[in-house]
N, CA, C and O atoms as a GROMACS GRO file, in nm:
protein
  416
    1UNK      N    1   0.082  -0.120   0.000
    1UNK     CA    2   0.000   0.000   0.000
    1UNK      C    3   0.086   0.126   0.000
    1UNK      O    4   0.033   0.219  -0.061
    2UNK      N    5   0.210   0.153   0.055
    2UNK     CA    6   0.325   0.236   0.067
    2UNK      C    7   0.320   0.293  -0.064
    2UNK      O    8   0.282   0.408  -0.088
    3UNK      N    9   0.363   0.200  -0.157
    3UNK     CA   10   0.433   0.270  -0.271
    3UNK      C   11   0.324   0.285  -0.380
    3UNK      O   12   0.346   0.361  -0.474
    4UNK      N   13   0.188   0.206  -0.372
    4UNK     CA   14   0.059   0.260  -0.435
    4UNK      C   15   0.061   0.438  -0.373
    4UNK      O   16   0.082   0.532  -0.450
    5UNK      N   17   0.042   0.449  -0.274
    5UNK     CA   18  -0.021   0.594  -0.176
    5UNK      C   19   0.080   0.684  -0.245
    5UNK      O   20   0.038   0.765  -0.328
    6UNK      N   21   0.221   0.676  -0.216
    6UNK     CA   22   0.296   0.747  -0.296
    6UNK      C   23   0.302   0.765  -0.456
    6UNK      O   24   0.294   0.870  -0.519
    7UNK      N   25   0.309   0.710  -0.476
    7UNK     CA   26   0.279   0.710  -0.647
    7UNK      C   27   0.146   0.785  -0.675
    7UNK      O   28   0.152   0.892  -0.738
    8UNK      N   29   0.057   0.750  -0.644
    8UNK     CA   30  -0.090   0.841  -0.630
    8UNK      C   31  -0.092   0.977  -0.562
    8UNK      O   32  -0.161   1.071  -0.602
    9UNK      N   33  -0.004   0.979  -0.446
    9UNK     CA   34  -0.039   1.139  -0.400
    9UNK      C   35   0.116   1.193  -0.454
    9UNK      O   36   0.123   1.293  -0.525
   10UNK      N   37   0.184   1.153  -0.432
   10UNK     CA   38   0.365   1.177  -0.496
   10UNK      C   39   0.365   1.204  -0.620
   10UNK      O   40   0.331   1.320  -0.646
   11UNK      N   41   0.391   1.139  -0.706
   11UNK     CA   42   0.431   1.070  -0.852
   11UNK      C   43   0.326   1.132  -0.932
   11UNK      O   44   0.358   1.128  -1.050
   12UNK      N   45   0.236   1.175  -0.917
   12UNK     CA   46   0.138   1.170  -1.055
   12UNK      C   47   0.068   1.278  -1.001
   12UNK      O   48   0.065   1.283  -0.878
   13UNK      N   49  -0.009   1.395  -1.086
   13UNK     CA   50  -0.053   1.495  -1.117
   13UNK      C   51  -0.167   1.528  -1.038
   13UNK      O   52  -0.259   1.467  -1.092
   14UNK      N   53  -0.204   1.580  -0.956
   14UNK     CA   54  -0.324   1.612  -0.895
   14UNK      C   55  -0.321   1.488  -0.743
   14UNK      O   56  -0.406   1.424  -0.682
   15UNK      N   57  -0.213   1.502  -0.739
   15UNK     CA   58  -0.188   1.378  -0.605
   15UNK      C   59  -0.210   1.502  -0.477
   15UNK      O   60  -0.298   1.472  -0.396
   16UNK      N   61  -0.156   1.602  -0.461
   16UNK     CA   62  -0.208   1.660  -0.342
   16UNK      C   63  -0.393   1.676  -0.360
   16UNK      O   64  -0.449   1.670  -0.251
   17UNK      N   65  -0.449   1.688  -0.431
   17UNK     CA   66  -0.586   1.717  -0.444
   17UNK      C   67  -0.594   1.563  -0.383
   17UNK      O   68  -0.620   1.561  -0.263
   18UNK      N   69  -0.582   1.477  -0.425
   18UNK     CA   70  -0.658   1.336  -0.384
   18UNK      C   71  -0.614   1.298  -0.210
   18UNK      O   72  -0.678   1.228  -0.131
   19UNK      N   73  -0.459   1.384  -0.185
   19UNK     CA   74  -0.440   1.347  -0.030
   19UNK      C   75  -0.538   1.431   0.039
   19UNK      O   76  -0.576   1.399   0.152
   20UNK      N   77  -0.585   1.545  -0.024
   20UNK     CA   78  -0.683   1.645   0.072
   20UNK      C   79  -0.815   1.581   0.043
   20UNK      O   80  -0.897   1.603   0.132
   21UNK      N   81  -0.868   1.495  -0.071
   21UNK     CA   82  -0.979   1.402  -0.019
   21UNK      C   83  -0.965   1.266   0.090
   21UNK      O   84  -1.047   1.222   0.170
   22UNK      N   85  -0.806   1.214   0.049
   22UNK     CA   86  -0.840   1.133   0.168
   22UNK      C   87  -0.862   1.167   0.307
   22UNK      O   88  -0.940   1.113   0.385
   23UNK      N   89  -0.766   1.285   0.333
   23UNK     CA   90  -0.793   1.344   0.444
   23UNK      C   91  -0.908   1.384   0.471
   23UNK      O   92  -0.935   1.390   0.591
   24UNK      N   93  -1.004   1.422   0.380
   24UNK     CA   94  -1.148   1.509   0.490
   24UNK      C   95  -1.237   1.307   0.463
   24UNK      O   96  -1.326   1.247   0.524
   25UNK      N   97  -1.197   1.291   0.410
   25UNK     CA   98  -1.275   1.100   0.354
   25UNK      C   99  -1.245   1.056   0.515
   25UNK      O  100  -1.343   1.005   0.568
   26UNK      N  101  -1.135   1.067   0.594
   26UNK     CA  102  -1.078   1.017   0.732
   26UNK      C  103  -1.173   1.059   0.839
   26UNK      O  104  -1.184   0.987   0.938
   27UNK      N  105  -1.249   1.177   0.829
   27UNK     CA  106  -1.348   1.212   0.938
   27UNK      C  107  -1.467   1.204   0.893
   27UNK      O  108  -1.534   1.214   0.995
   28UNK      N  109  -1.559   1.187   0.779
   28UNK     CA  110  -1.657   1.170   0.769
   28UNK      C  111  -1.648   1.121   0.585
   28UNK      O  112  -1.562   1.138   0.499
   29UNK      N  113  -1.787   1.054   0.588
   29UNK     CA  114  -1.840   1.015   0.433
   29UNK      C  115  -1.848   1.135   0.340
   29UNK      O  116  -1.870   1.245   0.391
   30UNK      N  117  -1.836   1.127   0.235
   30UNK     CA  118  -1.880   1.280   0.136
   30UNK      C  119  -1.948   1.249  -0.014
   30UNK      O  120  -1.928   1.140  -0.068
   31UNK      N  121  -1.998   1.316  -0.055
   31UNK     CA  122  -2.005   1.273  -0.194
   31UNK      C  123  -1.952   1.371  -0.279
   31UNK      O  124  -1.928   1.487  -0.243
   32UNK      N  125  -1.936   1.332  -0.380
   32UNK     CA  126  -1.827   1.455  -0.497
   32UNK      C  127  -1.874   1.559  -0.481
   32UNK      O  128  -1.784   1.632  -0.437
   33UNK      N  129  -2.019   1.643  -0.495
   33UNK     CA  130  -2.043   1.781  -0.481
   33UNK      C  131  -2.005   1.835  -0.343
   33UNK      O  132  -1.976   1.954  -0.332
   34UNK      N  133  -2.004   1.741  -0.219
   34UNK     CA  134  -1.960   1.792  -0.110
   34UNK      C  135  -1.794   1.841  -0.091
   34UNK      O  136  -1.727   1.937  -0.053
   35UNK      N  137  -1.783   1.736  -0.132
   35UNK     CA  138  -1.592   1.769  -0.172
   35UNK      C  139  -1.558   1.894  -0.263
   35UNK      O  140  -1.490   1.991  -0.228
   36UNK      N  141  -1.617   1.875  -0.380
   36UNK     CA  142  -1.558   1.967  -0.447
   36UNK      C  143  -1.627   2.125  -0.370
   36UNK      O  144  -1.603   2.234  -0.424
   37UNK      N  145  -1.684   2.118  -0.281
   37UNK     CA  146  -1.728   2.282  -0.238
   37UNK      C  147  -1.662   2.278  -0.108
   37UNK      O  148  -1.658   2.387  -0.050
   38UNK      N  149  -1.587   2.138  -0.026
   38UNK     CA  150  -1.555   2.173   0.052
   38UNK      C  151  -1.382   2.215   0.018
   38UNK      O  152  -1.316   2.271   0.106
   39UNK      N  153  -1.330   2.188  -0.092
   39UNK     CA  154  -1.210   2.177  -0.141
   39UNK      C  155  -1.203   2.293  -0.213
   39UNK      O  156  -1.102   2.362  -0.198
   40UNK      N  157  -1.295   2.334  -0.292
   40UNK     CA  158  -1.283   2.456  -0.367
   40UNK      C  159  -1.286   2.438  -0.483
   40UNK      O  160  -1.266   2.540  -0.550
   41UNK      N  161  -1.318   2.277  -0.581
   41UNK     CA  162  -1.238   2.235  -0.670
   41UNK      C  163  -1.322   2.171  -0.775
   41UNK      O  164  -1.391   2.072  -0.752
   42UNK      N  165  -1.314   2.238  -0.909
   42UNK     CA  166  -1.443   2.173  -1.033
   42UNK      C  167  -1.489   1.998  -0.970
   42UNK      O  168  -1.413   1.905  -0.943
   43UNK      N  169  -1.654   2.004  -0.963
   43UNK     CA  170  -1.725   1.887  -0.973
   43UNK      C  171  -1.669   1.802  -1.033
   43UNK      O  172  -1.658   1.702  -0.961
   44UNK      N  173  -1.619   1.786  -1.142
   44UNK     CA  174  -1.555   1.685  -1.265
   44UNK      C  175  -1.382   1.652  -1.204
   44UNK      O  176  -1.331   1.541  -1.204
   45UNK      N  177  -1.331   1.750  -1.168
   45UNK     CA  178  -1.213   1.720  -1.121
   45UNK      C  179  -1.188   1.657  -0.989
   45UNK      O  180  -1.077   1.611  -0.964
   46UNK      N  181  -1.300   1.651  -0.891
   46UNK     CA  182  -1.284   1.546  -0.780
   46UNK      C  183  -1.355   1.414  -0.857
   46UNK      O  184  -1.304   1.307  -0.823
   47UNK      N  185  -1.468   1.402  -0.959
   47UNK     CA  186  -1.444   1.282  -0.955
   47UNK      C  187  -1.409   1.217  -1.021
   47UNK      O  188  -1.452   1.102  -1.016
   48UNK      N  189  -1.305   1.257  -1.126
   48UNK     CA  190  -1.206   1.227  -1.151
   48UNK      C  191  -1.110   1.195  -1.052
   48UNK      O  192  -1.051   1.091  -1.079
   49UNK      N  193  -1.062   1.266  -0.913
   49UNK     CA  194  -0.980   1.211  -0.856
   49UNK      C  195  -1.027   1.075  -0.733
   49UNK      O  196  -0.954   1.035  -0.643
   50UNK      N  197  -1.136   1.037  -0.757
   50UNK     CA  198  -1.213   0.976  -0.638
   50UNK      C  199  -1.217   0.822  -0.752
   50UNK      O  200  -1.206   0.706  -0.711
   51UNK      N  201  -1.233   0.861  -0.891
   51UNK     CA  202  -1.229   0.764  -0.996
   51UNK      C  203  -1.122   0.680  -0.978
   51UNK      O  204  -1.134   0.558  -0.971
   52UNK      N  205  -0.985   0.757  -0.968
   52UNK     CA  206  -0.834   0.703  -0.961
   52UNK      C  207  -0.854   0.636  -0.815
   52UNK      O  208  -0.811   0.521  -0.802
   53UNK      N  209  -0.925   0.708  -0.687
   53UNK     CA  210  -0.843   0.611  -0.550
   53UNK      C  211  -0.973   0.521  -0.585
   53UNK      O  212  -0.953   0.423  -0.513
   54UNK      N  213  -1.067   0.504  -0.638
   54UNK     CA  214  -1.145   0.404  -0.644
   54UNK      C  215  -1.060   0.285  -0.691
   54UNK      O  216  -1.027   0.187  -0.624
   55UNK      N  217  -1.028   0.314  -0.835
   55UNK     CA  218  -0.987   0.212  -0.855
   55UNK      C  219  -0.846   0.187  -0.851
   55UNK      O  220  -0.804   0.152  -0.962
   56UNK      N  221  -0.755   0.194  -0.759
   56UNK     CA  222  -0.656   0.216  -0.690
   56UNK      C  223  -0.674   0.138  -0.540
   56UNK      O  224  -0.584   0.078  -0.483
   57UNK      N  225  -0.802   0.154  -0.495
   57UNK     CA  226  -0.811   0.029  -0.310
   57UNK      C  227  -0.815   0.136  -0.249
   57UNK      O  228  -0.786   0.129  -0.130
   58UNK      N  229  -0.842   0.240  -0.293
   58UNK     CA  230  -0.750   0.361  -0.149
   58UNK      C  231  -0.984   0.424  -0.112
   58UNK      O  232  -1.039   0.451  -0.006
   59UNK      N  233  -1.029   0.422  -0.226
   59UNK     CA  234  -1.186   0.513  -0.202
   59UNK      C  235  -1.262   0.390  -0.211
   59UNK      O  236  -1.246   0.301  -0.295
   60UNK      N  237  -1.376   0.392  -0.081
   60UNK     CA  238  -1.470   0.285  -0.201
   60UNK      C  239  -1.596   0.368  -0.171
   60UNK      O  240  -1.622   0.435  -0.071
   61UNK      N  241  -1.681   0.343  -0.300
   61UNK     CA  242  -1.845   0.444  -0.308
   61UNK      C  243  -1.928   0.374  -0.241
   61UNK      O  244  -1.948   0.257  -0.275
   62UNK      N  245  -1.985   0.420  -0.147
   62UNK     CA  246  -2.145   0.298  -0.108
   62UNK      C  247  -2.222   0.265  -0.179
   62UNK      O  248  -2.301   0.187  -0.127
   63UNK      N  249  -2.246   0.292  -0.311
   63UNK     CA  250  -2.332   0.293  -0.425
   63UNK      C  251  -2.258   0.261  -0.552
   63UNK      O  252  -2.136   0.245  -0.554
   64UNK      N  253  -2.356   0.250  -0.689
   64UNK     CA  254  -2.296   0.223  -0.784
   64UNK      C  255  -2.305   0.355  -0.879
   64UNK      O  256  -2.370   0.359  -0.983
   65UNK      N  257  -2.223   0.471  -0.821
   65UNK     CA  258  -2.171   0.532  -0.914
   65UNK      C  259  -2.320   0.644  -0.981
   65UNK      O  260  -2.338   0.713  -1.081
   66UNK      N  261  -2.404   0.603  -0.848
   66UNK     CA  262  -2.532   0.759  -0.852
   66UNK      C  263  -2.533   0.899  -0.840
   66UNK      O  264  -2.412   0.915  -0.853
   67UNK      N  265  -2.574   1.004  -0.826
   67UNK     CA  266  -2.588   1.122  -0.764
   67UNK      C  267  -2.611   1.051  -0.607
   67UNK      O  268  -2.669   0.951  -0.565
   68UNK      N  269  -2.531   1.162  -0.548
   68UNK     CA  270  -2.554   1.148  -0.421
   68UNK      C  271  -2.460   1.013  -0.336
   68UNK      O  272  -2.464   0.976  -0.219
   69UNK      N  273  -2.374   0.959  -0.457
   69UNK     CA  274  -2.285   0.852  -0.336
   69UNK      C  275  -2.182   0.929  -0.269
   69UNK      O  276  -2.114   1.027  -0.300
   70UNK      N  277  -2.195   0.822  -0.126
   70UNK     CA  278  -2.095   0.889  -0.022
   70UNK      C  279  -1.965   0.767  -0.048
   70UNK      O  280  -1.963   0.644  -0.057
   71UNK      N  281  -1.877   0.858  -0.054
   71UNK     CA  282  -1.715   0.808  -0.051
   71UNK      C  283  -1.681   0.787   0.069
   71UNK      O  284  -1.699   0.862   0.165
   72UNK      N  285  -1.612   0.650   0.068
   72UNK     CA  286  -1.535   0.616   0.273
   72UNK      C  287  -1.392   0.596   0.182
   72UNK      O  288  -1.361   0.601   0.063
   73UNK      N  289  -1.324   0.570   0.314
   73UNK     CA  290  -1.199   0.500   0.245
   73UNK      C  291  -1.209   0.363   0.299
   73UNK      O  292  -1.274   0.323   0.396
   74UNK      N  293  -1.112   0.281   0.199
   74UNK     CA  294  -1.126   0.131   0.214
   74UNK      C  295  -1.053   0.116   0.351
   74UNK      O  296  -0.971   0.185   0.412
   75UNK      N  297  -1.119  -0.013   0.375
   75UNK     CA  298  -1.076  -0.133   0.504
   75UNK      C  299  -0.938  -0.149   0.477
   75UNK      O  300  -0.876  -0.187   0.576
   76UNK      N  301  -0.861  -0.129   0.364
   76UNK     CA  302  -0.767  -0.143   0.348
   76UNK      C  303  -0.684  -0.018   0.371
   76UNK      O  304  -0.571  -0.034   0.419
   77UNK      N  305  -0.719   0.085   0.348
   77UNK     CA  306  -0.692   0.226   0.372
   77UNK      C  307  -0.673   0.221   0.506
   77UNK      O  308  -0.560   0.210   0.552
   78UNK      N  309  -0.794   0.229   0.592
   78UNK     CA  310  -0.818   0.259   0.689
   78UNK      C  311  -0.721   0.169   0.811
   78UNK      O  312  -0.736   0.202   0.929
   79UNK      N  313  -0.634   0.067   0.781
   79UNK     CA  314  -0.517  -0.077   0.817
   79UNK      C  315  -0.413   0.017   0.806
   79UNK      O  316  -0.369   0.046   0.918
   80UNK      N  317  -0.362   0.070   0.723
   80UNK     CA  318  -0.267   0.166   0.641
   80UNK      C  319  -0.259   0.273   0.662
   80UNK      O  320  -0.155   0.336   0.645
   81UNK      N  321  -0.374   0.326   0.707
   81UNK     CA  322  -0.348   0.496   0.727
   81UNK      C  323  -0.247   0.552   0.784
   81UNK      O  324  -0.229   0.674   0.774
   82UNK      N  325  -0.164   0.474   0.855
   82UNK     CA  326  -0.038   0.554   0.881
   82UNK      C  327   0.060   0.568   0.800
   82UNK      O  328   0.142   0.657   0.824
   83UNK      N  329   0.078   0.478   0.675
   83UNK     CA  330   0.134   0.507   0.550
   83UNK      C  331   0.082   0.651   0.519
   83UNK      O  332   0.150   0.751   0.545
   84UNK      N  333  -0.030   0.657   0.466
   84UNK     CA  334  -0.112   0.810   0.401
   84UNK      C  335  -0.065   0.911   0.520
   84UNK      O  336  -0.050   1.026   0.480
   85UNK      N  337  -0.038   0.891   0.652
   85UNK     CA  338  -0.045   0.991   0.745
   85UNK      C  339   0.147   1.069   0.698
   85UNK      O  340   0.191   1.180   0.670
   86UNK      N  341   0.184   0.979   0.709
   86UNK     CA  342   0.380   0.953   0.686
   86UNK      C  343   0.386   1.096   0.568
   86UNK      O  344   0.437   1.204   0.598
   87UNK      N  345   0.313   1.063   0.416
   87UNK     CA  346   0.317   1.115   0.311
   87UNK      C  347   0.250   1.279   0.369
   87UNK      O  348   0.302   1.390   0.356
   88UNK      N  349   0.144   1.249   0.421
   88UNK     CA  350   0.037   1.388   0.437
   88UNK      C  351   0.131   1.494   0.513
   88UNK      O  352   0.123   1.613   0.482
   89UNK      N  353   0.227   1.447   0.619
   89UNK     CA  354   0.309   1.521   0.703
   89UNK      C  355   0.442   1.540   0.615
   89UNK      O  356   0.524   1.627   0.643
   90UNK      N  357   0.455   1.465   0.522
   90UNK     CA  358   0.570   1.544   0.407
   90UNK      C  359   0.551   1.605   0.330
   90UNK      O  360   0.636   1.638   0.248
   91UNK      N  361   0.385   1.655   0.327
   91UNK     CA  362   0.342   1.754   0.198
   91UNK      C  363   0.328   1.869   0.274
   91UNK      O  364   0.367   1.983   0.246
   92UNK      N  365   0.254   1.819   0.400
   92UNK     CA  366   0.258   1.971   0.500
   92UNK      C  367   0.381   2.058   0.507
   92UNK      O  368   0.375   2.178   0.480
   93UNK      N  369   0.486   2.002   0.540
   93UNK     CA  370   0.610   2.023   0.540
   93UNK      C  371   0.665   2.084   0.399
   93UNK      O  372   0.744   2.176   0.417
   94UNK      N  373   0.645   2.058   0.291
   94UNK     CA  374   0.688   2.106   0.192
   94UNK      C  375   0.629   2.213   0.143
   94UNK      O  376   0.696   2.287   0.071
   95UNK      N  377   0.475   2.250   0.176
   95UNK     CA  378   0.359   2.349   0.147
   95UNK      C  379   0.475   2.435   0.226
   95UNK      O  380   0.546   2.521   0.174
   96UNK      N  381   0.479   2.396   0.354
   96UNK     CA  382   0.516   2.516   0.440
   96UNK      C  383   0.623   2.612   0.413
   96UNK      O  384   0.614   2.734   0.420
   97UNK      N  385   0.783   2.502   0.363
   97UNK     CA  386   0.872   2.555   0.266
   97UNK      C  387   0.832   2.680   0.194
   97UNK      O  388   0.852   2.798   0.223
   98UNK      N  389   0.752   2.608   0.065
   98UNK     CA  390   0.720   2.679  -0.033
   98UNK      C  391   0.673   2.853   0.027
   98UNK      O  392   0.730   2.962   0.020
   99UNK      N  393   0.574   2.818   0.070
   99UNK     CA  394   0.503   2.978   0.156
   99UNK      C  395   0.584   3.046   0.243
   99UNK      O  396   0.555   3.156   0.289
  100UNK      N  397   0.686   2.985   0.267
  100UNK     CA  398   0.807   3.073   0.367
  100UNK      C  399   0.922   3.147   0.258
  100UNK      O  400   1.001   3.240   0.277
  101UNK      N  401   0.898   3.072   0.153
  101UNK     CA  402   1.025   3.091   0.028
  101UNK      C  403   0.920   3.252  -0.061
  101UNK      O  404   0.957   3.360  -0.108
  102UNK      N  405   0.797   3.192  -0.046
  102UNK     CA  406   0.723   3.285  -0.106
  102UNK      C  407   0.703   3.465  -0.044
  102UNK      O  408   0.692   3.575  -0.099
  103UNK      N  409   0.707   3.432   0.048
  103UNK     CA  410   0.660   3.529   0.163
  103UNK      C  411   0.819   3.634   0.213
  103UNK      O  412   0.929   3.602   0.259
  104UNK      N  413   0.757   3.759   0.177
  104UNK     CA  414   0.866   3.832   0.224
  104UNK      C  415   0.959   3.813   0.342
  104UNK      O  416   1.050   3.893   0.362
   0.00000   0.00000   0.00000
């Protein structure tokens, strides 16, 4: 699961967007319109990213893919989450960089 999580939030394009769904996915269920207004982020582009941890082991939908399904993270996720936690605290860390480099 290590080097799936990395490769998905690391390695490939829109990987911090999908660690900030797993993260709010960690305290409660959501469905794509909830995400994308709680994220800030086009309807189509979370589920597109909910598409990838779906089929990836990392999201699973309670439904088949309706209006209105709520996203959890998998049983398998949820075994693992301290992998995702490891990565989430090296992006924090690097955001923070960046905005200190940015900032007068």
């Amino acid at each position: 699961m290590d080097k799936r999580l990395w490769h998905l939030i690391v390695g490939t394009r829109g990987g911090l967007n999908r660690a900030k769904i797993v993260h709010l996915l960690r305290q409660r269920p959501y469905n794509a319109n909830a995400l994308a207004a709680a994220l800030k982020l086009d309807y189509k582009t979370v589920r597109h990213h909910l598409r990838v941890l779906v089929e990836n082991d990392v999201v699973m939908a309670s439904r088949d893919q309706q209006y209105g399904t709520l996203y959890f993270l998998t049983p398998r996720l949820q075994t693992h989450y301290e992998d995702f936690l490891e990565i989430w605290e090296k992006i924090q860390e690097a955001e923070k960089k960046i905005n200190e480099v940015r900032s007068p």
